[in-house]
C-alpha positions in Angstrom: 19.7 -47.9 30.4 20.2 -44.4 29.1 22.6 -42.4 30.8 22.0 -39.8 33.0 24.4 -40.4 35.8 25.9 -36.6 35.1 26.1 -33.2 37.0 22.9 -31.1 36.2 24.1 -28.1 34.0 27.5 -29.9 32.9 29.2 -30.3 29.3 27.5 -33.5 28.3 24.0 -32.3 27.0 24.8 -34.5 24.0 24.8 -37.4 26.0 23.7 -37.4 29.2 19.8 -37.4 30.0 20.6 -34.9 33.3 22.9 -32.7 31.5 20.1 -29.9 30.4 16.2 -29.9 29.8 15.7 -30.8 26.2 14.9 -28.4 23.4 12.5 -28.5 20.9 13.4 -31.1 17.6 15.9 -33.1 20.3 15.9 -36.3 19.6 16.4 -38.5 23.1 17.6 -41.6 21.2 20.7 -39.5 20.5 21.4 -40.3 24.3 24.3 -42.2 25.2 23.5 -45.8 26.8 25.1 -47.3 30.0 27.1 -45.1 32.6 29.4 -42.5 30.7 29.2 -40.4 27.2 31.2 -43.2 25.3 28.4 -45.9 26.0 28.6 -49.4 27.9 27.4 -52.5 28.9 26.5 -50.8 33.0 22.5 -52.1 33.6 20.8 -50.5 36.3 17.9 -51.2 38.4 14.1 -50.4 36.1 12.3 -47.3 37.0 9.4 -48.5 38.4 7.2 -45.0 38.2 7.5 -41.4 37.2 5.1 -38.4 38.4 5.3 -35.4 36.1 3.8 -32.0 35.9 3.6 -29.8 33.0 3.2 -26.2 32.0 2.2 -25.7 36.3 2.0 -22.7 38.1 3.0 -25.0 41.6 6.3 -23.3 43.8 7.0 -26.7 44.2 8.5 -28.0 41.4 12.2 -27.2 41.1 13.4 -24.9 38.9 12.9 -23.8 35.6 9.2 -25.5 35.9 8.6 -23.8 39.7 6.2 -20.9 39.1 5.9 -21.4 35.0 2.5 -20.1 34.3 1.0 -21.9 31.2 -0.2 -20.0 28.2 -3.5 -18.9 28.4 -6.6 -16.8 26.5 -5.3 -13.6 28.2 -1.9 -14.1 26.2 -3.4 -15.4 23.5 -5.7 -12.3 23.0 -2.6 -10.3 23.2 -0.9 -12.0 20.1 1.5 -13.7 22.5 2.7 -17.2 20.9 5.4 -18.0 24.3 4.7 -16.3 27.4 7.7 -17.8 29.0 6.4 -18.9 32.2 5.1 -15.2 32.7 1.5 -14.1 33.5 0.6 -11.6 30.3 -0.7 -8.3 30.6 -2.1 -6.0 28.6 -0.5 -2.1 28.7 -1.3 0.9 27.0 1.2 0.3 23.3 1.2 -3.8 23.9 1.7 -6.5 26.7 3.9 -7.3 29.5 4.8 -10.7 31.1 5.1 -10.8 34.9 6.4 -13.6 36.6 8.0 -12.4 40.2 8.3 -16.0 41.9 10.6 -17.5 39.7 11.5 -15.2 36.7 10.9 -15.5 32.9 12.9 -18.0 31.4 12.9 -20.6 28.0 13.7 -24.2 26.9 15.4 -23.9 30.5 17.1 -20.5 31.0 17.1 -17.5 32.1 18.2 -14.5 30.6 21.3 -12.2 30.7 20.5 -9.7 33.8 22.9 -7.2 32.2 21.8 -5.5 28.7 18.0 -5.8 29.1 16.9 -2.4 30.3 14.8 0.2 28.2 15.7 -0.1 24.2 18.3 -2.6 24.5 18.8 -5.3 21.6 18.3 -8.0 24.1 15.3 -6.7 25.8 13.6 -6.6 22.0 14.6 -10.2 20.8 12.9 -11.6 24.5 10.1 -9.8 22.9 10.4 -11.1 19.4 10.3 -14.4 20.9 7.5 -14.1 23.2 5.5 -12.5 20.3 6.3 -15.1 17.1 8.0 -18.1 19.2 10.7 -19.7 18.5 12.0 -19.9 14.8 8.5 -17.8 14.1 8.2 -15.6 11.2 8.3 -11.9 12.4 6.4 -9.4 11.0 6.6 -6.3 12.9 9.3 -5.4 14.5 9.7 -4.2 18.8 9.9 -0.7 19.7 12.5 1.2 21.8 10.2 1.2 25.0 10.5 -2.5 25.3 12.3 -3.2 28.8 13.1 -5.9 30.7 13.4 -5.5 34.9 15.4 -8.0 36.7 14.3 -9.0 39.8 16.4 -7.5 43.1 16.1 -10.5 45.5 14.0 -13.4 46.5 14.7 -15.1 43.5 17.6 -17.8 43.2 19.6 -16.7 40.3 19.7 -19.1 37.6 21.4 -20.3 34.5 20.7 -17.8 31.4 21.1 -17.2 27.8 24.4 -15.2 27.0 23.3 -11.6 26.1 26.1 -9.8 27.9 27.5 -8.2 24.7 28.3 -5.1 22.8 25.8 -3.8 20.6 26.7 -4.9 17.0 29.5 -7.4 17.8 29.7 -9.1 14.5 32.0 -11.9 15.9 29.0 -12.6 18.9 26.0 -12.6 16.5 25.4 -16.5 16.5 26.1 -16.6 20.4 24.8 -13.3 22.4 21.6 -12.3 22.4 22.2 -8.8 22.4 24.2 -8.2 19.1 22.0 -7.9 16.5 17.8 -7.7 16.4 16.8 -11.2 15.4 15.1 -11.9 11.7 12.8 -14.1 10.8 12.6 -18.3 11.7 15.7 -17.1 14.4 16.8 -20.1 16.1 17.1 -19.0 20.0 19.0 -21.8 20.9 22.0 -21.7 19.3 22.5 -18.8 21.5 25.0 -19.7 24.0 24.4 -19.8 28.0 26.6 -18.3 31.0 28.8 -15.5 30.3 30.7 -15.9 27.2 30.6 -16.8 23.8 31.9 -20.4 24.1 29.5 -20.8 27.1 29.8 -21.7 31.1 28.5 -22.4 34.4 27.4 -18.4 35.0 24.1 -17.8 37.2 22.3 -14.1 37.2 19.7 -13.1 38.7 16.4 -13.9 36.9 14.2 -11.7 35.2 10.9 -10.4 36.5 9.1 -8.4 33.8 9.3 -7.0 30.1 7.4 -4.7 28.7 6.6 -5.3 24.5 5.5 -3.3 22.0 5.7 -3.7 18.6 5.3 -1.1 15.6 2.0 -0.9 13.7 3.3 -1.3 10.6 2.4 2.5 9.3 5.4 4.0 7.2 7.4 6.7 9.4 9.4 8.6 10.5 12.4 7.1 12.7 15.7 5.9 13.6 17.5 2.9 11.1 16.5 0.6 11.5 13.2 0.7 12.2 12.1 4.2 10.3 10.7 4.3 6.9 9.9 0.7 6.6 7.2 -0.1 4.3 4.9 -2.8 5.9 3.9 -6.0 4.1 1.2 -4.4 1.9 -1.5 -6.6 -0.4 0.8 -5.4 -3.4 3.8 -7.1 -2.4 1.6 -10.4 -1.5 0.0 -10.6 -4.7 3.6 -10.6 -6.4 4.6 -13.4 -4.1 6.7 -11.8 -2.0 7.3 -13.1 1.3 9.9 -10.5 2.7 9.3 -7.1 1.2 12.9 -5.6 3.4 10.9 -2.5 4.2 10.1 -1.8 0.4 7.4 -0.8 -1.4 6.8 -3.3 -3.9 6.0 -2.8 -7.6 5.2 -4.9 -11.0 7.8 -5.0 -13.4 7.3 -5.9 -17.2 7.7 -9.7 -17.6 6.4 -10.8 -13.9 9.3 -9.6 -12.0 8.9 -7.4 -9.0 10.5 -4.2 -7.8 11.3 -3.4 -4.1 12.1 0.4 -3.4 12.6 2.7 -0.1 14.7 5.3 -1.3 14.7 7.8 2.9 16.3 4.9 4.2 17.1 1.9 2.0 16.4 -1.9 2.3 17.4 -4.2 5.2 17.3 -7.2 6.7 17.4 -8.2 10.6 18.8 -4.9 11.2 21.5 -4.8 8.6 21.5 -3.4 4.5 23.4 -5.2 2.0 26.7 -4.6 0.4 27.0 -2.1 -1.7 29.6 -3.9 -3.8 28.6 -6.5 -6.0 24.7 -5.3 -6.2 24.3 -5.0 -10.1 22.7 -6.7 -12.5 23.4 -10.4 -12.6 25.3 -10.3 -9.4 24.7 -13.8 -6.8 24.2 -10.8 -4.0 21.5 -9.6 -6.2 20.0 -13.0 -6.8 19.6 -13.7 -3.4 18.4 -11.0 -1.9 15.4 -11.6 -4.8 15.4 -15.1 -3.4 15.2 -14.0 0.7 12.2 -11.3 -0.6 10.3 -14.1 -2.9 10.7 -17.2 -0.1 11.0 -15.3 2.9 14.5 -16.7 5.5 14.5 -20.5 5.2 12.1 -20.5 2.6 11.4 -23.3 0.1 13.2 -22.5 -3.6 10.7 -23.4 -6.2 12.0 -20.7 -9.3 15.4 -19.6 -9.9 16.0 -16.3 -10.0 17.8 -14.9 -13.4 20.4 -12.5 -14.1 18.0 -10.0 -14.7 18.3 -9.1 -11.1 19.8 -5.7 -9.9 20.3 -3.7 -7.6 20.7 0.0 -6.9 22.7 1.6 -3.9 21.5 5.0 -2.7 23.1 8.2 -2.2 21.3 10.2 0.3 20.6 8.1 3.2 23.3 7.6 5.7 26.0 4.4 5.9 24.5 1.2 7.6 25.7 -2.0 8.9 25.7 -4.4 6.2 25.7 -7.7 5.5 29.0 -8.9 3.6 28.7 -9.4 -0.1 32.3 -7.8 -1.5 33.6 -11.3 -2.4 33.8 -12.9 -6.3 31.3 -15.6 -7.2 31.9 -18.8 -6.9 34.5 -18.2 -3.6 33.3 -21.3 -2.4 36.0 -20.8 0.8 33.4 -17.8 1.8 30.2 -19.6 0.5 28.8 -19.5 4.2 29.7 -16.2 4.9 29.3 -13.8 1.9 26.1 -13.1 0.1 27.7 -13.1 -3.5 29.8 -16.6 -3.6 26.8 -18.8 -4.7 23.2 -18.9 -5.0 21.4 -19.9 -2.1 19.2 -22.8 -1.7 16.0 -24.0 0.1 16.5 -24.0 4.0 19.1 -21.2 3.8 19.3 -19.2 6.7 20.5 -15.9 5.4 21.5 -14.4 9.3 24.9 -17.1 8.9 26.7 -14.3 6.1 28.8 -12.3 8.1 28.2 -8.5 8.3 30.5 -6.1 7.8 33.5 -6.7 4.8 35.1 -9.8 5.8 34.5 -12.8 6.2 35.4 -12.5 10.1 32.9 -9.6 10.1 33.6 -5.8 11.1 32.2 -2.3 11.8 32.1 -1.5 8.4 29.3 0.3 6.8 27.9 0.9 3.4 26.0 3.1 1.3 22.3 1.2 1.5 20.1 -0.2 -1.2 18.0 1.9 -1.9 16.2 -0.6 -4.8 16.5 -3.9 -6.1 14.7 -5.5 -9.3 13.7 -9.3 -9.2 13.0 -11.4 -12.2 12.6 -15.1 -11.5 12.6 -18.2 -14.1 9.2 -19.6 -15.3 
């Protein structure tokens, strides 16, 4: 038999079959057999018959399926891809999911019931997620006014995602879901659960509502990083380019591309780019052509050349940035710094540290202001 004889929310999710609901991809084969993680000969007695129940709205079931409210044409209208087990709602600037029985909650958490009010980085990644789904590609990006509400009693708290972080906590990134504004094909659960970064047994209270809204991708005036973004336009789609990084895109001679935002410079998932080791022929230079052309996680089907090059700005302010002062070819910070080596297909460009080490920091750079992509035939 597989094994399952563990304690519901312990260590051995690997292993155990009772450990933690499974996640999307999960393979249950990967389960250990017998009576403990290491695998055995133990046999048990057959199970003779199962009852389940799926995407219900019953008080019933235990929790996380009690009260989970399926997706439906309501949601759907609203450009909701994951409702989270909330009813959906339309308000006046987007949508709100409501679910005061139980709380919101995905693959099997809650979230973090501190750092989700009004504008908070948390509060706009539950919103990401609800909008695109998990690993989705996102294309506009939440507002300020989305808030989350926690719910003040007659709710059991619950198991949650870790999002009880600093704002811009480089070393939290991978684990909190409040450091940084999630990009592109995110992966949600790698995001740790409890109350610290190397995760544990912490319940919170569950949350009751957040309000999205997203902006309507119109160039404008605002705070980075948000304000002068260009949106996708049909330009930047008919020069192949899947991630334009808030630039206006233009043809150069010879089939390359230009992207360009000069008020407030080019970013990525809420962070510009080095402003070290941008020029032409630079790896940083390369790759940020490559994230534009193929998008995070993209498929690599054209090299770029060293005809890339970038261009850092001088009027806009200092930014975070993602760390790229390192010499090609360092393959000790290959997985951290945008300039040691050309990436390949499936990259995820959200593992390079921000800041200027490889450890990351507060650190903040001059922005990129434009960057010229050329890409082999």
């Amino acid at each position: 038999h597989w094994y399952g004889n563990c304690r519901t929310g312990s260590k051995e999710t690997s292993c155990c079959s009772n450990a933690a609901l499974m996640v999307p991809g999960q393979d249950f084969g990967k389960f250990a057999v017998g009576n403990s993680c290491g695998s055995d000969g133990d046999t048990d007695s057959v199970l003779g018959s199962l009852s389940c129940e799926f995407g219900s709205a019953s008080m019933m079931a235990p929790w996380p399926n009690k009260a989970c409210y399926p997706i439906d044409k309501a949601c759907t209208d609203l450009g909701v891809k994951d409702n989270l087990c909330g009813k959906c709602q339309k308000t006046a600037i987007g949508y709100k999911l409501v679910n005061h029985e139980a709380g919101l909650r995905f693959a099997g958490a809650s979230f973090d019931d501190n750092e989700v009010g009004k504008g908070t980085v948390q509060a706009r990644n539950i919103c990401i997620l609800s909008r695109y789904g998990n690993k989705g590609q996102v294309t506009r990006q939440p507002l300020d006014t989305c808030a989350g509400k926690v719910q003040a009693s007659g709710v059991a708290s619950q198991v949650h995602w870790y999002g009880n972080c600093r704002v811009g906590t480089v070393k939290e990134k991978d684990c909190c879901t409040n450091a940084f504004v999630v990009g592109s094909y995110f992966d949600w659960t790698k995001y740790a659960k409890g109350n610290a970064c190397q995760g544990d047994s912490d319940t919170d209270r569950t949350l009751g509502d957040i309000e999205c809204a997203f902006d309507d991708g119109t160039y404008k005036q605002g705070a980075w990083p948000m304000g002068y973004c260009n949106p996708l336009s049909e330009d930047c789609k008919k020069l192949g380019v899947m991630d334009n990084m808030c630039g206006k895109c233009t043809a150069l001679k010879g089939g390359g591309f230009q992207l360009e935002e000069t008020k407030a410079g080019l970013r990525y998932a809420g962070a510009s780019f080095d402003d070290n080791n941008v020029g032409t022929g630079t790896y940083q230079a390369m790759n940020i052509c490559i994230l534009a052309r193929y998008g995070n996680g993209g498929k690599i089907t054209h090299m770029p050349t060293n005809q890339c090059g970038g261009h850092t700005g001088s009027g806009p302010d200092s930014e975070v940035h993602w760390y790229g002062n390192c010499d090609k070819g360092n393959t000790k910070e290959a997985t951290c710094c945008s300039n040691a080596a050309l990436l390949k297909s499936g990259f995820d460009w959200t593992k390079f540290s921000r800041g200027n080490s490889c450890s990351g920091d507060g650190d903040l750079d001059r922005v990129l202001d434009k960057v010229d992509c050329y890409f082999e035939r």
